[in-house]
N, C-alpha and C positions, 0 to 999 in steps of 0.2 A: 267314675270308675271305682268300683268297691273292689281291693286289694288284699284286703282282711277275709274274704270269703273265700278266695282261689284256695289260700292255703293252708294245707295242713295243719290241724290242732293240735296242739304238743298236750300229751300226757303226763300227768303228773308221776313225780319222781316216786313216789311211794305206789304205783298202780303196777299190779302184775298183769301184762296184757298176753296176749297169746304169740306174739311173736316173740313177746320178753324170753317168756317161761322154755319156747322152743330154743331162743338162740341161747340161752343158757344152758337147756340140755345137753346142747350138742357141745359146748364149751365144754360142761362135764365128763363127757363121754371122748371127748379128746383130748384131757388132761388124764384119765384115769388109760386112754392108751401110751402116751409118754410116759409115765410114770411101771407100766407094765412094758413098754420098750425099752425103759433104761434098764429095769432089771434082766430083762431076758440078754439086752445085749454084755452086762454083766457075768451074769451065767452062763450064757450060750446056751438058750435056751430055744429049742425050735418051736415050740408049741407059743411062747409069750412071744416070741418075734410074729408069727401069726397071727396070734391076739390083738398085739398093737399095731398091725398095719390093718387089719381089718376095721380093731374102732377108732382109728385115726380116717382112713374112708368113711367110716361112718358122721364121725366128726364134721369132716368139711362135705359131706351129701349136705348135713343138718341145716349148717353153717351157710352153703351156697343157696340153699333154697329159701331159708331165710332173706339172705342178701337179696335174690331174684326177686322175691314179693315185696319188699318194704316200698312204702312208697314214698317215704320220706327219707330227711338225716335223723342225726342224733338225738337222743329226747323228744321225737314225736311216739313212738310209742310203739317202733315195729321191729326193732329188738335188734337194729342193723350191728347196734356194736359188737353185740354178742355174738352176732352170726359172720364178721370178720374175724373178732378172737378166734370161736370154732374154725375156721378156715385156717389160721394160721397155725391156733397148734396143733390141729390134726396133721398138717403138713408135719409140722415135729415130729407126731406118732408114726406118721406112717415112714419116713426117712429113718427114727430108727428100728421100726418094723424088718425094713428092706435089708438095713444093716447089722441088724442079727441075725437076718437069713441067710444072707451073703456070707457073714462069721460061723456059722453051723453049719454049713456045707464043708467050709476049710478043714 
């Protein structure tokens, strides 16, 4: 029985693979809505609490679709961790996306 064939080749740590590049993006793009929902919720700002709940969703679409395709774990090379980060702190964004929309109505 060959064992070593079934599974997944791990990718080297220095290789930017296509799922890497993606789960990162989305990692970016849901830090950059946290970062835009803490100040809106700061300010009470309608337009940035919009902002951040929008790329905070956008974040965890990146992040989940990521997740859905990998077909391995960590260090194989399909970018799973990045596309949990993205899932997680788009959640961030978008909570306080909601909670500066909630604060600007008041």
């Amino acid at each position: 029985m060959i064992v070593g064939s079934t599974l997944a080749q791990a990718a080297d740590v220095g290789t930017l693979t296509s799922g890497r590049l993606v789960g990162a993006l989305a990692a970016l793009v849901a830090v950059a809505g946290v970062v835009v929902g803490a100040l809106a919720v700061a300010r009470h700002r309608r337009r940035g609490s919009t902002a951040a709940l929008a790329t905070g969703v956008a974040g965890m679409a990146g992040g989940g679709l990521v997740v859905a395709l990998a077909e391995g774990g960590p260090g194989t090379g399909y970018g799973i961790v990045g596309g949990f980060l993205a899932l997680a702190i788009g959640l961030v964004a978008a909570v306080l996306g909601g909670l500066g929309l909630a604060r600007s109505r008041a």
